[in-house]
C-alpha atoms as one frame of an Amber mdcrd trajectory, in Angstrom:
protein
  84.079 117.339  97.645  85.234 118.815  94.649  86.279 116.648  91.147  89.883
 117.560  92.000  90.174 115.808  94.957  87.748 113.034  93.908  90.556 112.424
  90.772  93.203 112.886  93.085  91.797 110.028  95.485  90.811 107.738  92.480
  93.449 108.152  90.138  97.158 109.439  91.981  96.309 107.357  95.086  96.620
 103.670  93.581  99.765 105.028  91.039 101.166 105.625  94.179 100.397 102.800
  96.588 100.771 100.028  93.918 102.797 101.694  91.121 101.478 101.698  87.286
 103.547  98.358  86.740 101.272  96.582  89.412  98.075  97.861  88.200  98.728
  97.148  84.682 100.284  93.855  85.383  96.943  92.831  87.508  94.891  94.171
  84.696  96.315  91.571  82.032  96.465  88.448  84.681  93.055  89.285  86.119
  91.800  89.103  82.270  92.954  85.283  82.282  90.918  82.559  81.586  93.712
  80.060  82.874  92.718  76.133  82.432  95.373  74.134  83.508  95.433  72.526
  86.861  98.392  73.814  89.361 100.763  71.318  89.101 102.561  69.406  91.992
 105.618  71.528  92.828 107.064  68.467  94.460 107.104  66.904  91.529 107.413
  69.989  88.488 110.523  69.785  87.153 111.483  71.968  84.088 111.832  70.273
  80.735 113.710  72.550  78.046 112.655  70.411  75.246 108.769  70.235  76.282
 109.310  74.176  75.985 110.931  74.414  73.269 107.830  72.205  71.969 106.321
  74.274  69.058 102.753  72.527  69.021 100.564  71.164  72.007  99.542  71.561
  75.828 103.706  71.194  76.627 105.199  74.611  76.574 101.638  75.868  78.463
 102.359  73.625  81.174 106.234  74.284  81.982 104.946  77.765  81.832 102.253
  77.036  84.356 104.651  75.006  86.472 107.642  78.023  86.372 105.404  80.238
  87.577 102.881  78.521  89.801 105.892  76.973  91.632 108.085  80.573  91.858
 111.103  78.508  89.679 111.854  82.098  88.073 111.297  83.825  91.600 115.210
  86.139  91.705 116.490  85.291  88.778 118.439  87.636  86.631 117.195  88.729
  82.969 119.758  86.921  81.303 119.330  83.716  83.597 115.572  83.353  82.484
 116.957  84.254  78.711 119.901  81.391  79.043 116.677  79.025  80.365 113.721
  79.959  78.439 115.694  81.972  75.499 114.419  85.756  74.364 111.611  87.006
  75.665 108.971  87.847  72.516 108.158  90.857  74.231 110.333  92.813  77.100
 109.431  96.401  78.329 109.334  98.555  81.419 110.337  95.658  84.153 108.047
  93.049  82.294 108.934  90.198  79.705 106.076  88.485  77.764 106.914  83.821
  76.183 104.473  83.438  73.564 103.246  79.774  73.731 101.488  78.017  71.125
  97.470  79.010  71.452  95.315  76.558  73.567  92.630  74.686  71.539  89.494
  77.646  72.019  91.694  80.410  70.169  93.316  81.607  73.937  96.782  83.305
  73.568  98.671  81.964  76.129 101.546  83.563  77.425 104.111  83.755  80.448
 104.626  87.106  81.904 107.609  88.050  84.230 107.776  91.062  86.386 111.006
  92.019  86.814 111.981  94.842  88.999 115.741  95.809  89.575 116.799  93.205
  87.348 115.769  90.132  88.817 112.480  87.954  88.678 109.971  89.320  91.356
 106.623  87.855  89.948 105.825  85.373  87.066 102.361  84.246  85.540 101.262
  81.580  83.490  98.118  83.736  81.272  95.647  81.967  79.096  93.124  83.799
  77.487  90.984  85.180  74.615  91.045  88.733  75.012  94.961  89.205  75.980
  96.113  92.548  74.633  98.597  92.609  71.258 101.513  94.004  72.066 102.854
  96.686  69.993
């Protein structure tokens, strides 16, 4: 086989199948070193003022809990902005929440995917080695 084909099968191949957004979406949530128990989606109910908490475990766990329990799941751009207010970081179908770091240093965020406008994956991310935005 020549190293044409061999990039061809290893490269274009999963661009294609899963899209660049996919495989660089699973590349920052497969990086996470997230320590919070799921919570009980019976039970989760969002709290705007434990989000809006600026210090503390709080905003980490509504995260967890929005995303763990698919709250966000087809919701529009602006309806996650009216809930959760502006994204810190928003670009090519994604939006990034900072939350206040967890006690080892981790920079915990929650990522959205959004594809067509509307909410089509979230994750609650804690970890160490999450990538700065620019």
């Amino acid at each position: 086989m020549n190293i044409a084909v061999v990039a061809l099968i290893v490269v274009v191949v999963p661009f294609a199948i899963y899209g660049a957004g996919s495989l660089a979406w699973n590349a920052f949530v497969s990086g996470s070193d997230n320590q919070l128990d799921p919570p009980d989606c019976d039970e989760f109910r969002f709290d705007a003022a434990e989000w809006d908490d600026a210090s503390g475990d709080a905003p980490a766990e509504q995260a967890n809990g929005l995303a763990h329990c698919d709250l966000l799941l087809g919701m529009t751009r602006d309806e996650v902005g009216d809930m959760l207010g502006p994204a810190d970081t928003s670009k090519r179908g994604f939006a990034a929440f900072a939350l206040p770091e967890s006690d080892g240093g981790g920079k915990r965020r929650l990522l959205i995917r959004l594809k067509e406008g509307e909410v089509t994956r979230a994750e609650y991310v804690d970890s160490t080695d999450f990538p700065e935005y620019d």
